[in-house]
C-alpha positions as CSV (number, residue, x, y, z in Angstrom):
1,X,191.5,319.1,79.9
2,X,190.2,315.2,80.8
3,X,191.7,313.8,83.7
4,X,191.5,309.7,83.8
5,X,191.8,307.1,82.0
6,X,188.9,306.1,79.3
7,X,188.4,302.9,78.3
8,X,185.7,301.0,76.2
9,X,184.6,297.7,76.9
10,X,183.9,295.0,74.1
11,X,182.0,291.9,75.0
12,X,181.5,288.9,73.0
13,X,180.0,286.1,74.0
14,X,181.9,282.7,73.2
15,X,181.0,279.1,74.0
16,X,183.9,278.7,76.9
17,X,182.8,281.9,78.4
18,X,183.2,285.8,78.0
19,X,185.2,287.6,76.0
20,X,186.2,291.1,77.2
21,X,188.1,293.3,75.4
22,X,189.0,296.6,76.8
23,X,190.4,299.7,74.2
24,X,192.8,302.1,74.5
25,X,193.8,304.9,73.1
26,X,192.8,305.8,69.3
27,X,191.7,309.1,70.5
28,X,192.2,311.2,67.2
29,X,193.1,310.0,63.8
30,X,196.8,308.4,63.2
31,X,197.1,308.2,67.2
32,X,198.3,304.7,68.8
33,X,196.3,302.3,71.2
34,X,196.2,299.5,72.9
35,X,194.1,296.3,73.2
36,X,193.4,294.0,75.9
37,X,192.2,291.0,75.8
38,X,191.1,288.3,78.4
39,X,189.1,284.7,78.6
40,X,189.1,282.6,81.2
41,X,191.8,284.2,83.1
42,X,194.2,284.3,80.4
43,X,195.2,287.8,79.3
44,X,196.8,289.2,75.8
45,X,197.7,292.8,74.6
46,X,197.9,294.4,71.1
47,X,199.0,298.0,69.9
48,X,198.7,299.7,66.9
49,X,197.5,302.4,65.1
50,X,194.3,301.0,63.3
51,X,191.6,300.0,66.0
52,X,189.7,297.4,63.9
53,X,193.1,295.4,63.3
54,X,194.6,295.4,66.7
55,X,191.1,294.3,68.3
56,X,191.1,292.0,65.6
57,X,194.9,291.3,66.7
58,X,193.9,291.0,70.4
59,X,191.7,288.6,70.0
60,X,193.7,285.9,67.3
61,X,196.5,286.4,70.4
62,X,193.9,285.1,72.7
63,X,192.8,282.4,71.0
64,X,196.6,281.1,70.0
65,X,197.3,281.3,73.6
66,X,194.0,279.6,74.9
67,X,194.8,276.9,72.5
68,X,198.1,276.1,73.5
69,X,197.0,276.4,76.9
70,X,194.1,273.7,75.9
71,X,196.5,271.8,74.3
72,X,198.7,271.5,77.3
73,X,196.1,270.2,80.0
74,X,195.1,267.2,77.5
């Protein structure tokens, strides 16, 4: 049995920094997980079942919020 927590670690560059995407979860097939999401110190969560749609998820969340957050300081 695994003790700990495992985690992988997305990285994708974008042109106002880093984005870094940590995933949880999906360990066997029909098996839930979790998606976080952060840029610039703004951080976003997603869960689901499918991990290509809840990174995919994750990362629209981020970009709504950075945008409103953008949106605000102009």
């Amino acid at each position: 049995m695994k003790k700990g927590l495992t985690l992988n670690i997305l990285r994708i560059p974008v042109t106002s920094g880093v984005i870094t995407v940590y995933i949880e979860g999906f360990n066997e097939e029909n098996s839930k997980g979790t998606v976080y999401a952060e840029l610039n110190k703004e951080h976003v969560a997603a869960t689901g079942f499918n991990k290509k749609k809840t990174i995919v998820r994750a990362i629209a969340k981020l970009h709504h919020k950075n945008t409103i957050h953008q949106d605000h300081h102009q």
